[in-house]
LOMI-170546 format. One record per atom (N, C-alpha, C): residue in one letter; x, y, z. Coordinates in steps of 0.05 Angstrom, whole numbers, padded with zeros to 5 digits, always signed. Each point is the difference from the previous one (the first is absolute). Example, Ala and Ser with C-alpha at 12.3 -4.5 7.8 and 13.67 -1.06 7.14 Angstrom:
a+00264-00114+00156/a-00018+00024+00000/a+00018+00024+00000/s-00007+00021-00014/s+00016+00024+00001/s-00015+00022+00014/
***
This chain:
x+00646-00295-00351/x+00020+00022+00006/x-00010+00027-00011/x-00016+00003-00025/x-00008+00025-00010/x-00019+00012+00021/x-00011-00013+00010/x-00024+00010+00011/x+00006+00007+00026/x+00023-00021+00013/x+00012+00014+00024/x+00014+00023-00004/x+00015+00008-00016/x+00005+00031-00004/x-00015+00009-00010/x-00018+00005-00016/x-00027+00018-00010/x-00008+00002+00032/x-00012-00022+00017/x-00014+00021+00023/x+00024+00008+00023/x+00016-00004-00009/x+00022+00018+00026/x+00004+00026-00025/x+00001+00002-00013/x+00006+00023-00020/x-00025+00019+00007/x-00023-00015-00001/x-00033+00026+00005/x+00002+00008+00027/x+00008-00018+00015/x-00005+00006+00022/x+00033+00020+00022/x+00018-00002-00021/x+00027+00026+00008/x-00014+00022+00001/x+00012+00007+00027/x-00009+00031+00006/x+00025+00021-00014/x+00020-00006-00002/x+00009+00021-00027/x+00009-00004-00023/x-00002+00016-00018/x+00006-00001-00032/x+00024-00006+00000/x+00017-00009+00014/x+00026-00007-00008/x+00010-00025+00018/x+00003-00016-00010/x+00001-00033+00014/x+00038-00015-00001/x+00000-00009+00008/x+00036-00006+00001/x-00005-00026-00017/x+00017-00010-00018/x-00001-00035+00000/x+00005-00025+00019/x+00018+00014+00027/x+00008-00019+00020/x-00037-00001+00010/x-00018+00018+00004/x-00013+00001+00006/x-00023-00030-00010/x+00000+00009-00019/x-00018-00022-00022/x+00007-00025+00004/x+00039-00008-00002/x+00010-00026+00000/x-00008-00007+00032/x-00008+00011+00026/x-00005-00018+00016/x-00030-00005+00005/x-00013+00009-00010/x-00029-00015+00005/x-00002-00024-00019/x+00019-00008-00013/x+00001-00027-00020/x+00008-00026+00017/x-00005-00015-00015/x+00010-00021+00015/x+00039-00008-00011/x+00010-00006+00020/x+00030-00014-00016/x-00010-00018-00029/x-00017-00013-00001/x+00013-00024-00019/x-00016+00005-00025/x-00007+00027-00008/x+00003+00020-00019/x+00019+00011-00010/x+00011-00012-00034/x+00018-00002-00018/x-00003+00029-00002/x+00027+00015-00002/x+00009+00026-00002/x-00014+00005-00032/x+00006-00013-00017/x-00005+00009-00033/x-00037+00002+00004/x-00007-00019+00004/x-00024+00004+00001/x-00014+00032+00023/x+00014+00002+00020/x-00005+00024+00011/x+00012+00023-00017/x+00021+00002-00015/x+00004+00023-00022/x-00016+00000-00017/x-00008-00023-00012/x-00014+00004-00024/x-00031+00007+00010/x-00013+00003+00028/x-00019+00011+00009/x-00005+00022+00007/x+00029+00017-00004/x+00003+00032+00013/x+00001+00007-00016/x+00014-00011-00027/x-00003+00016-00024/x-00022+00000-00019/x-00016-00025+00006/x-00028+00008-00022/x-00014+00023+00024/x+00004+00004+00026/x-00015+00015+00009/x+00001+00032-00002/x+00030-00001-00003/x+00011+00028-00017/x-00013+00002-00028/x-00001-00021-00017/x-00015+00001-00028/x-00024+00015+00004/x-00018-00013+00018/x-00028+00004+00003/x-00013+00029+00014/x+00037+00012+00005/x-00010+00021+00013/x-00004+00003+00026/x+00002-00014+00014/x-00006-00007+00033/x+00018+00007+00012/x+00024-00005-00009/x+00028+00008+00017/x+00017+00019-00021/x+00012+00023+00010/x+00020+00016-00012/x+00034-00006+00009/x+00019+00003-00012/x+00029-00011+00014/x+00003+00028+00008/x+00008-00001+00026/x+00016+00033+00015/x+00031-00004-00017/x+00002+00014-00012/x+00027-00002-00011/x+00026+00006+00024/x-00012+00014+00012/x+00021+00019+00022/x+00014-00031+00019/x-00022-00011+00004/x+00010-00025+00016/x+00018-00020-00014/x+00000+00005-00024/x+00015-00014-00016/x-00010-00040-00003/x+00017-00018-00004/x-00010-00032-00005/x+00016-00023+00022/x-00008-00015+00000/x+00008-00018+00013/x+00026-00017-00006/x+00003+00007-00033/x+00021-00012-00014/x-00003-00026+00001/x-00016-00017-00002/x-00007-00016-00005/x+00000-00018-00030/x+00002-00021-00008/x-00006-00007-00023/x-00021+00007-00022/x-00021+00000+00016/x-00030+00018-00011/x-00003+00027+00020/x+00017+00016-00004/x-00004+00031+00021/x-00022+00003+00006/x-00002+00003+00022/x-00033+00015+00020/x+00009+00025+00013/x-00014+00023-00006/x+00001+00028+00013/x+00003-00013+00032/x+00006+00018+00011/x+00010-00002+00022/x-00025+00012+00027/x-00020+00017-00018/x-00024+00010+00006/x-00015+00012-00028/x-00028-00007+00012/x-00018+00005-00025/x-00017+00018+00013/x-00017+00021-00026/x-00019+00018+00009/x-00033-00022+00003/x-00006+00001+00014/x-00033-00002-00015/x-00012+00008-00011/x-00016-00012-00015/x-00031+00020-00020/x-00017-00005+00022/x-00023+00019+00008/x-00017-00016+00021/x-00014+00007-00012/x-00004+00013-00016/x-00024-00003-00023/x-00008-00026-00012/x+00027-00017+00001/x-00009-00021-00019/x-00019-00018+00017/x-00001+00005+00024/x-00018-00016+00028/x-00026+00014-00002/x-00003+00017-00008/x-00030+00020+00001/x-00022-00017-00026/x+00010-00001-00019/x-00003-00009-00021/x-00026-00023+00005/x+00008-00016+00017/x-00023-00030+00010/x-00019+00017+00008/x+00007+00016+00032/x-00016+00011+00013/x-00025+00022-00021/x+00016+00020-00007/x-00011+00014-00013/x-00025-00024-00023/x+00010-00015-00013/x-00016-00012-00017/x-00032-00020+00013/x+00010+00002+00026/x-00014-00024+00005/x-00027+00016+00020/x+00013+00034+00008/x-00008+00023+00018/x-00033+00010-00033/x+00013+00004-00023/x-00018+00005-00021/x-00021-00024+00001/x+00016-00030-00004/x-00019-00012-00001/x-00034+00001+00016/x+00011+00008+00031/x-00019-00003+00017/x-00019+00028-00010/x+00021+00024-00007/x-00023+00027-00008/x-00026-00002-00014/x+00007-00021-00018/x-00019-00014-00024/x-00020-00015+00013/x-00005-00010+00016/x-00010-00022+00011/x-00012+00008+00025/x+00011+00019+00010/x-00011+00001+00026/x-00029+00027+00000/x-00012-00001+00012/x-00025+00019+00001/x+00013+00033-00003/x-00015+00013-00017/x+00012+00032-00006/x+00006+00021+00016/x-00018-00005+00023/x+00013+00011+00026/x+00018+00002+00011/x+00018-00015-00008/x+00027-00017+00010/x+00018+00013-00020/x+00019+00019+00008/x+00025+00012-00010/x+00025-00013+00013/x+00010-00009-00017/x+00026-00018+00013/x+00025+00021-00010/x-00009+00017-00012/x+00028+00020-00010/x+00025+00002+00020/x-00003+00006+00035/x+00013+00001+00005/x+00026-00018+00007/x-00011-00027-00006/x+00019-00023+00014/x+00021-00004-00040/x-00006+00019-00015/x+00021+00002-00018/x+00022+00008+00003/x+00008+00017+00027/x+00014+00010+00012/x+00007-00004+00033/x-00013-00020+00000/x-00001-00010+00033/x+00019-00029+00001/x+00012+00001+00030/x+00024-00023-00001/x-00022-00028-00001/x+00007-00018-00014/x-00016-00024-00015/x-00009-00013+00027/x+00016+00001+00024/x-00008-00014+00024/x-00018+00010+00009/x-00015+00017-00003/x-00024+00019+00006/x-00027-00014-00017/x+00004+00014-00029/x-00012-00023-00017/x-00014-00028+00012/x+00021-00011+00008/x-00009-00029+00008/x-00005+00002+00027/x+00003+00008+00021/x-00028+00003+00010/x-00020+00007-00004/x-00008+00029-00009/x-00023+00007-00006/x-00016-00010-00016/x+00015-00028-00018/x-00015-00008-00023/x-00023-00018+00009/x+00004-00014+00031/x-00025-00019+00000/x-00024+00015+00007/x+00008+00029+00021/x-00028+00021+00010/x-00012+00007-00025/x+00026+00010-00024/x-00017+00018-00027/x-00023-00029-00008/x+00012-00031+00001/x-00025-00009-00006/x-00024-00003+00009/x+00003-00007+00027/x-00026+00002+00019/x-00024+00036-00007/x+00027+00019+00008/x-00025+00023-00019/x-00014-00004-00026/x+00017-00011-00020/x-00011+00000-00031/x-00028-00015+00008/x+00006-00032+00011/x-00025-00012+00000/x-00027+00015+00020/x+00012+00016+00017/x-00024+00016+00018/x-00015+00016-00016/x+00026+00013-00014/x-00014+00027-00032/x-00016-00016-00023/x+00005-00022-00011/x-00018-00016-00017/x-00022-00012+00012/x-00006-00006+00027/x-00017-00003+00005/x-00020+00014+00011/x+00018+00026+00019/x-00023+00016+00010/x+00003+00026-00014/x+00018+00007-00013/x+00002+00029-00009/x+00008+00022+00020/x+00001+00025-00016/x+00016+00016+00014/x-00027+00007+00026/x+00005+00006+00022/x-00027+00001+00024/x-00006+00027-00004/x-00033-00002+00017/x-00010+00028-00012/x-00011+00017+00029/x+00010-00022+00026/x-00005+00015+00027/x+00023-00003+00010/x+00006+00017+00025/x+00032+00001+00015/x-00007-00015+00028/x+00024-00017+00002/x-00003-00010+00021/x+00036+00007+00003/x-00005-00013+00034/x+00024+00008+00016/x+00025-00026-00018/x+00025+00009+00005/x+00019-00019+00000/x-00001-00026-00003/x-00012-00008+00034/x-00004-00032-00001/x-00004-00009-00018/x-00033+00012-00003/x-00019-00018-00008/x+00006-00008-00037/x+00013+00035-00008/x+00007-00009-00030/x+00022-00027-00001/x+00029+00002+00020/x+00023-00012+00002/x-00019-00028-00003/x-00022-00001+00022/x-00007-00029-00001/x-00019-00018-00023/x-00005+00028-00017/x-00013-00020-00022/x+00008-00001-00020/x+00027+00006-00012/x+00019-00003-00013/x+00013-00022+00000/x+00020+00001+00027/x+00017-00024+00014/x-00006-00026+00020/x-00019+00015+00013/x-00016-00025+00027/x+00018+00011+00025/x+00014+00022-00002/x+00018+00008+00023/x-00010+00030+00005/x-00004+00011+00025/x-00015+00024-00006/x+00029+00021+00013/x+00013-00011+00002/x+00025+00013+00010/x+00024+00007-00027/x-00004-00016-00017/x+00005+00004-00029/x+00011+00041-00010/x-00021+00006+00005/x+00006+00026-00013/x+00024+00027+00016/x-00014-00013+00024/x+00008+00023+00022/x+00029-00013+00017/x+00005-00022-00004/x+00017-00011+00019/x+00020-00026-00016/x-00006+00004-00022/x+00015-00031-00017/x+00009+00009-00028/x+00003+00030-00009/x+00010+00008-00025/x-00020-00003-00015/x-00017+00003+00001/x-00030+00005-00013/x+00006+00020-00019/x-00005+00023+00024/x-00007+00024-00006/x+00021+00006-00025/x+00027-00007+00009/x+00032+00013-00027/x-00015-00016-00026/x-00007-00025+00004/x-00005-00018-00029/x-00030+00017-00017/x-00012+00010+00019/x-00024+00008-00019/x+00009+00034-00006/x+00015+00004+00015/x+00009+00029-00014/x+00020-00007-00021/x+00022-00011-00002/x+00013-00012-00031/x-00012-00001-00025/x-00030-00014+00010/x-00015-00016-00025/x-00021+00013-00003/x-00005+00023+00013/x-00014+00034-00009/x-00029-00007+00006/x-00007-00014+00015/x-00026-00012+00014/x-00018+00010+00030/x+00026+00014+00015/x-00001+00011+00035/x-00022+00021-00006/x-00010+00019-00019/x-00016+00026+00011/x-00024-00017-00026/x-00004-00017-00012/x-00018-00023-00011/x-00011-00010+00012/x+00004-00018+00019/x-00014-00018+00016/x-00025+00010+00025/x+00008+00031+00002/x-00023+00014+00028/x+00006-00015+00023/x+00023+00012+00011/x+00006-00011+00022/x-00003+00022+00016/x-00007-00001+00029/x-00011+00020+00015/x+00018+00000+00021/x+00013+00017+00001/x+00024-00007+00032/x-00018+00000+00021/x-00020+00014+00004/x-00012+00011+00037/x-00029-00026-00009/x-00003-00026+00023/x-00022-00006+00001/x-00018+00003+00006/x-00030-00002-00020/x-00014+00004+00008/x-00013-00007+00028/x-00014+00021+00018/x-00017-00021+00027/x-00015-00011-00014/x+00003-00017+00025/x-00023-00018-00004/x-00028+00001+00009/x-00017-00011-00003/x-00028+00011-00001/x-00022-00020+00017/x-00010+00008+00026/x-00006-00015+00021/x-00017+00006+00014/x-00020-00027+00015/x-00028+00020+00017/x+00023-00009+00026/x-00011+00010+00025/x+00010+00002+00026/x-00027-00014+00010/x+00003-00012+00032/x-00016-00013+00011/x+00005+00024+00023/x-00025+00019+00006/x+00007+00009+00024/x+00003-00004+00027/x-00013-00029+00004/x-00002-00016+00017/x+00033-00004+00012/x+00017-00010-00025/x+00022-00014+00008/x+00029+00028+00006/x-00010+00024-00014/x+00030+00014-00010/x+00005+00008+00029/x-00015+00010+00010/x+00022+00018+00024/x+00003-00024+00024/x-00024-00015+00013/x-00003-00020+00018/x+00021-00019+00001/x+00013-00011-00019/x+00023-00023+00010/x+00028+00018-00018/x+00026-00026+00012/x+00028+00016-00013/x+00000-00034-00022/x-00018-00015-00002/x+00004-00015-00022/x-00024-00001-00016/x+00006-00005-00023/x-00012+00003-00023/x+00002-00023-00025/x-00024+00000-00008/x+00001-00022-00025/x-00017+00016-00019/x+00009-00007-00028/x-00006+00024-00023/x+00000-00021-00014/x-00022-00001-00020/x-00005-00014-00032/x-00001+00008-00021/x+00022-00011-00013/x+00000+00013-00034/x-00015-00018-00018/x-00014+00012-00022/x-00018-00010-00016/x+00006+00011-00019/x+00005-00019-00022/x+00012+00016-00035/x-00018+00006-00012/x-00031-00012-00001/x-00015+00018-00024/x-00024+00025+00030/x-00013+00018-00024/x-00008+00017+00009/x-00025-00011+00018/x-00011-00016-00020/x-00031-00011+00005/x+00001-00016+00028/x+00016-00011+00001/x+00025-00017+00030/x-00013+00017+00025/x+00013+00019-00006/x-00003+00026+00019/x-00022+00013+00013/x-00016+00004-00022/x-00024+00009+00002/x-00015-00017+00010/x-00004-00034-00001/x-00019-00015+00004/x+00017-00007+00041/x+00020+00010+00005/x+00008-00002+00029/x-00006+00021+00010/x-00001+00024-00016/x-00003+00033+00017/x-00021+00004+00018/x-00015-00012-00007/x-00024+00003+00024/x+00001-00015+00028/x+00007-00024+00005/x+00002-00012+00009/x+00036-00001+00024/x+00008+00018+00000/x+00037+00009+00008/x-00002-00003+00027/x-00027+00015+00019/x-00003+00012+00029/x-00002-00034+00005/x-00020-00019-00018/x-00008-00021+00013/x+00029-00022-00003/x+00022+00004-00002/x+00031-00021-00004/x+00011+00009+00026/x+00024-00009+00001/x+00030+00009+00015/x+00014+00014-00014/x-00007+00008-00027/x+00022+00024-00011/x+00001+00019+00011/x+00026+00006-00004/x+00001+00037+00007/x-00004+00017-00031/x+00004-00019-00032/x-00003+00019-00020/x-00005-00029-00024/x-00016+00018-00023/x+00001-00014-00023/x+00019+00013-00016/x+00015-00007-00021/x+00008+00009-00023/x-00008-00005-00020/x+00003+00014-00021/x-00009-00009-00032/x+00028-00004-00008/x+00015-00017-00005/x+00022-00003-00011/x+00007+00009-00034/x-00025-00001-00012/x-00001+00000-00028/x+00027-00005-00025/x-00005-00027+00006/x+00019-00013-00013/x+00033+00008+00010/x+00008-00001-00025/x+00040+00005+00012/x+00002+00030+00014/x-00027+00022+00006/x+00010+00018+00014/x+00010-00008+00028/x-00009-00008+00007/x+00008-00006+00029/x+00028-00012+00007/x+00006-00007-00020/x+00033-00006+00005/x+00017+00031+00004/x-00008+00020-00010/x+00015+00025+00009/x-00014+00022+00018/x-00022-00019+00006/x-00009+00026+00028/x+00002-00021+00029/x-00002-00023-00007/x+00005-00011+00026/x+00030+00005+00014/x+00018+00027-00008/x+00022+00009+00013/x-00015+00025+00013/x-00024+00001+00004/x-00001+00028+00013/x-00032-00010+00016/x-00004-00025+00004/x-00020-00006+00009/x-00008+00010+00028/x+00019-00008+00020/x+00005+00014+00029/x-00005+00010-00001/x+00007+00027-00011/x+00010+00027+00006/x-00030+00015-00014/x-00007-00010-00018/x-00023+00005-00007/x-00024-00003+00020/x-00008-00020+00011/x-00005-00007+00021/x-00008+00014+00036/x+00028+00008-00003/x+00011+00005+00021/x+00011-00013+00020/x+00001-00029-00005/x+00008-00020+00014/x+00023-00016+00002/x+00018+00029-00008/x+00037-00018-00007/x+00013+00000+00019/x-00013-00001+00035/x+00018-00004+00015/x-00021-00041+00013/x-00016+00004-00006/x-00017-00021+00005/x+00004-00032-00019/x-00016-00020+00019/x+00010-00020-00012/x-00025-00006-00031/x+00011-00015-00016/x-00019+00012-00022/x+00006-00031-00016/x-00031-00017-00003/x+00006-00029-00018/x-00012+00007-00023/x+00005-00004-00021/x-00014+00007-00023/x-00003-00034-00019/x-00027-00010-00010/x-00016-00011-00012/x-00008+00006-00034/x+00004-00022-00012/x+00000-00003-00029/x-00019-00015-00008/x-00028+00023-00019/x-00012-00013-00019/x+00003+00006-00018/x+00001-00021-00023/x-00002+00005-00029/x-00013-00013-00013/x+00005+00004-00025/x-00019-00025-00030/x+00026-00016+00002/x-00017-00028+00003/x+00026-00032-00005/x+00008-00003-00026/x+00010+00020-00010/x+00023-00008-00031/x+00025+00007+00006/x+00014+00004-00022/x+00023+00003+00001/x+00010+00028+00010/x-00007+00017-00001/x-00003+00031-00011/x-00007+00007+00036/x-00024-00014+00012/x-00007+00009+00034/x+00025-00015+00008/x+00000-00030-00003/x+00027-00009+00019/x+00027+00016-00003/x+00015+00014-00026/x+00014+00014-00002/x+00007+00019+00014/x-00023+00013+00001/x-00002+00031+00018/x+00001-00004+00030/x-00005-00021+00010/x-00007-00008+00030/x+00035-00010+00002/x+00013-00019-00024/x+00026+00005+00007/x+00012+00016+00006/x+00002+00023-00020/x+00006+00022+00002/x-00001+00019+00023/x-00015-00001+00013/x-00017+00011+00027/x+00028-00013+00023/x-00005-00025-00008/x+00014-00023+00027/x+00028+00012-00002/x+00014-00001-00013/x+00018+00009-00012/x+00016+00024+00015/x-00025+00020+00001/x+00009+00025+00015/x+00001+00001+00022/x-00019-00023+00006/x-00012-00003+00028/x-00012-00018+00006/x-00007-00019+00025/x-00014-00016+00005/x-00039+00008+00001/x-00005-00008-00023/x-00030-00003-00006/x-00010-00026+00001/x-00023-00005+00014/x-00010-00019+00004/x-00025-00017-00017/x+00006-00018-00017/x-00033-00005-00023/x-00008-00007+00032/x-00030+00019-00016/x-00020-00013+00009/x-00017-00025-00002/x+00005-00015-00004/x-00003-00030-00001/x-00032+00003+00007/x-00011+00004+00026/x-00026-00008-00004/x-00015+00005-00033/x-00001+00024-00002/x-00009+00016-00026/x+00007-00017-00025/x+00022-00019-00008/x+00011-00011-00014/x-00015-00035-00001/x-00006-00001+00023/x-00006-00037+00007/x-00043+00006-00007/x-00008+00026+00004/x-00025-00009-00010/x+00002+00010-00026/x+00018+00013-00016/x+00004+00010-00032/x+00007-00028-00015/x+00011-00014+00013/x-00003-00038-00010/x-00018-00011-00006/x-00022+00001+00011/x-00020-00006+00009/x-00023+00001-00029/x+00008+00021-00013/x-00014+00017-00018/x+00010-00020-00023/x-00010+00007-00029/x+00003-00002-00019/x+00023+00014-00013/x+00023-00008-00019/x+00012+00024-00001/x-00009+00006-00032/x+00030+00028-00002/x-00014+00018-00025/x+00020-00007-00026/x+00005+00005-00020/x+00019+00003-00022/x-00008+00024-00013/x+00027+00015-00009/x+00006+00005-00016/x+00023+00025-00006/x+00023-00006+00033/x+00030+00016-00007/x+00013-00021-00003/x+00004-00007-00029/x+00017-00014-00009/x+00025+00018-00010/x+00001+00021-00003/x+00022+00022+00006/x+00026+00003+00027/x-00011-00004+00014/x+00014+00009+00030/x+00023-00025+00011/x+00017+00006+00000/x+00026-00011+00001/x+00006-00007+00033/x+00002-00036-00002/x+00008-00005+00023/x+00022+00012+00014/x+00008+00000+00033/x+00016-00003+00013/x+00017-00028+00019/x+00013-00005-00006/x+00008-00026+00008/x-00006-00009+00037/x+00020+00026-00008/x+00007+00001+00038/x-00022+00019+00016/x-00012+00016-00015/x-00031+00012+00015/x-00019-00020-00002/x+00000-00029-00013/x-00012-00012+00000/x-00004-00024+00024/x+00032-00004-00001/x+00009-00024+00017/x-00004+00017+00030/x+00004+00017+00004/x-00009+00019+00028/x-00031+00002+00004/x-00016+00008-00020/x-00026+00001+00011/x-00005-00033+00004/x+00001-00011-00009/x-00010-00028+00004/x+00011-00014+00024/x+00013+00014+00018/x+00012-00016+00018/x-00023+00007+00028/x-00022+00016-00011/x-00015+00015+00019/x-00030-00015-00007/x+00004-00030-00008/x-00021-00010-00004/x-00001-00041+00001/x-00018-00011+00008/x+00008-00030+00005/x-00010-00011-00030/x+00020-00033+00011/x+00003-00001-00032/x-00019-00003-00024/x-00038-00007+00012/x-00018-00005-00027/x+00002+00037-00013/x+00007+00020+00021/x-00013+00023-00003/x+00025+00006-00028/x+00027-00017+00016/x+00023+00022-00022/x-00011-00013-00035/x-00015-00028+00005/x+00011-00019-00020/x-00029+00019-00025/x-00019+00003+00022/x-00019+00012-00022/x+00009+00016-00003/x+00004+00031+00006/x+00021+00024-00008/x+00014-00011-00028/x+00018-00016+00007/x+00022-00002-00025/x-00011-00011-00024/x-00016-00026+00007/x-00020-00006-00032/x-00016+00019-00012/x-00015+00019+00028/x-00014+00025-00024/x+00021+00011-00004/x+00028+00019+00006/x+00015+00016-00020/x+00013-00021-00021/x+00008-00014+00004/x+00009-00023-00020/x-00025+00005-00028/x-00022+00000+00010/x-00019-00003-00025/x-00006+00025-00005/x+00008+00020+00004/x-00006+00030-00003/x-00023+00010+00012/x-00004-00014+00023/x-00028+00002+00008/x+00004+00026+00030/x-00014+00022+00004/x+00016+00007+00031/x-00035+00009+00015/x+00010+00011+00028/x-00029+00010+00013/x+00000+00024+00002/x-00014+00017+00001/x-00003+00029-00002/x-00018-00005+00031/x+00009+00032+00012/x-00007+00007+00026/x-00032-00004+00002/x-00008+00010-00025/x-00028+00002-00005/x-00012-00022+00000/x+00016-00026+00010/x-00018-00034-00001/x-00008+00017+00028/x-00004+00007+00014/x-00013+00009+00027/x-00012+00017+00004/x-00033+00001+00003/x-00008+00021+00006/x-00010+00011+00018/x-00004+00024-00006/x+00002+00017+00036/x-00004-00015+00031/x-00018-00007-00007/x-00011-00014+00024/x+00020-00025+00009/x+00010-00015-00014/x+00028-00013+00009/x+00020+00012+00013/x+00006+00012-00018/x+00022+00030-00002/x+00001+00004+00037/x-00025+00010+00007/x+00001+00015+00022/x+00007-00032+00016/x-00022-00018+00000/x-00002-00014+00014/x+00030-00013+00018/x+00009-00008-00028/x+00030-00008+00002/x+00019+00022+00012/x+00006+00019+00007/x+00013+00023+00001/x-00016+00002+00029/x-00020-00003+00020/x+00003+00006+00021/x+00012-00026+00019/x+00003-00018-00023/x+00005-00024+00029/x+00029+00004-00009/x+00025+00018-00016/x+00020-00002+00008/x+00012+00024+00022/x+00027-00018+00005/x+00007+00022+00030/x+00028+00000+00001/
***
C-alpha cells in the first residue's frame, strides 16, 4: 500500500491531492486504520501537508480532507542517484541540467548518456569533424540518432554538441570519372572503396571496366557525402547502381550498413570471395561489432564463405583490402558489370 501511494503521489500533476482521490486507487479489502496510520506517518515524514481549509473526514483517526505535496521529497532519489552518475561517468559529461529536469526525461536519456560515456572512455573526445551520421553512428549504431531521434537535445543537456566536431554541410565526395561511360549511357554503375591505396591501385585501370566512377569512400566519410553523390555527378536525373568495397571487419561491414541504410548499395562480393582466399590479418581488437550490419552483410555470401568470415571475426582475425594487389584489384573489377 505505501508504495502504491508513494508512486501515485510522484507521479500527481498538482501539489494539492483530495483524499477521495488516494482512497480509490486502493483496493476495498484495505483496513481503514491501517490506511490512517499510513497518511499520517506520511505527514510525519513530510511528504504530505493537511489543507486545513478542507477541513477532516471526522473520522475516528481524522484524515485531511486534502493534502499538499512536498515534491521535493520525490527529487531527493532522483537528485541522489543523478550525482551518483556525475562521479562516475566520464568529465565531459555535465549532468547539471537534469537537477532541474522532469525525472521522465532523465530516464530516457539515461541509457544514450551511457552508450556516449563508453564511446568517450574509449575513443575520447574526436579530433576531425565529420557529418551527423557518421558521428550519430559511432556512438549509437544508428546514424539517424542525432539529427532525427533526440540526439542532438541529449548532447546539448550534457554540454557535449559543439565537443564532438560535428559538421552540418557534408563533405563531397572524392572520385575518378570513366570518360568512356559519363555522357554515352542514362545508366550507370559507380564503386566505392574505403581505403585510399583501394583507389589508387583501380585508378588506372577505370576506362578498361563498366564504371561510370570510382570513389574513395575513406572510411565513415562517405556516409555524409553519399547525399550529394548525383548531383555531384551530374547524374540525378539518371539511373545510378552503386557497389561496395571495403576491409572485412567489423568497422568496413558497418559502414557498408550504414550506406544500405540510406540507400540500396550493393557488396561487391566478387572483390570479397578472392579477399577469402588470402590469409587473414589481426590486430583491431578495438572495433565494436554490429549485430544486424552483420547479419545483413552475410546474407550476400554462401554458406562455407559466411562460416569462414564469422570464425575469423570470432577470433579477432579480419582482411584488409590490401590482401589484393593491384593486379587482382584491376583484374577482378573488369569482369564485373
Amino acid at each position: 500500500m505505501k508504495n502504491m501511494i508513494l508512486n501515485f503521489l510522484k507521479d500527481h500533476k498538482n501539489k494539492i491531492v483530495y483524499l477521495t482521490e488516494i482512497e480509490e486507487i486502493l483496493s476495498g479489502d484495505i483496513e481503514y486504520i491501517d490506511f490512517a496510520n499510513t497518511m499520517n506517518e506520511f505527514a510525519d515524514m513530510d511528504i504530505l501537508s493537511p489543507v486545513k481549509k478542507y477541513k477532516t473526514n471526522n473520522k475516528k483517526i481524522p484524515l485531511a480532507n486534502a493534502y499538499r505535496i512536498n515534491k521535493s521529497y520525490f527529487r531527493k532519489e532522483l537528485i541522489n542517484e543523478i550525482a551518483s552518475y556525475q562521479l562516475k561517468l566520464n568529465s565531459n559529461i555535465n549532468l547539471q541540467s537534469y537537477f532541474t529536469l522532469d525525472e521522465k526525461i532523465w530516464e530516457e536519456d539515461l541509457p544514450y548518456i551511457k552508450r556516449i560515456n563508453l564511446y568517450l572512455e574509449k575513443e575520447g573526445l574526436p579530433k576531425e569533424e565529420v557529418t551527423a551520421p557518421e558521428r550519430s553512428y559511432e556512438i549509437t549504431g544508428n546514424e539517424k540518432w542525432i539529427d532525427e531521434n533526440g540526439g542532438r537535445e541529449i548532447l546539448e543537456r550534457i554540454g557535449l554538441l559543439e565537443h564532438l566536431k560535428i559538421n552540418p554541410v557534408p563533405d563531397p565526395l572524392m572520385f575518378a570519372i570513366n570518360k568512356n561511360k559519363i555522357r554515352s549511357f542514362k545508366e550507370h554503375i559507380h564503386l566505392i572503396v574505403e581505403n585510399k591505396a583501394t583507389f589508387y591501385a583501380l585508378l588506372d585501370d577505370i576506362e578498361n571496366t563498366e564504371f561510370t566512377s570510382l570513389i574513395y569512400g575513406a572510411g565513415w566519410k562517405v556516409l555524409g557525402g553519399i547525399s550529394v553523390f548525383e548531383k555531384q555527378l551530374g547524374l540525378k536525373d539518371q539511373y545510378n547502381k552503386i557497389y561496395y568495397f571495403g576491409d572485412l571487419d567489423f568497422e568496413g561491414i558497418s559502414i557498408w550498413h550504414g550506406l544500405n541504410e540510406r540507400r540500396p548499395i550493393i557488396l561487391c562480393v566478387d572483390f570479397y570471395e578472392y579477399l577469402l582466399k588470402k590469409p587473414c590479418s589481426y590486430g583491431k581488437e578495438n572495433q565494436e561489432p554490429n549485430r544486424k550490419a552483420i547479419d545483413n552483410f552475410l546474407l550476400n555470401f554462401n554458406k562455407d564463405n559466411k562460416e569462414k568470415i564469422m570464425n575469423t571475426l570470432e577470433k579477432g582475425g579480419y582482411y584488409p583490402q590490401e590482401g589484393l594487389d593491384k593486379e587482382e584489384l584491376q583484374a577482378i573489377w573488369r569482369k564485373i558489370k
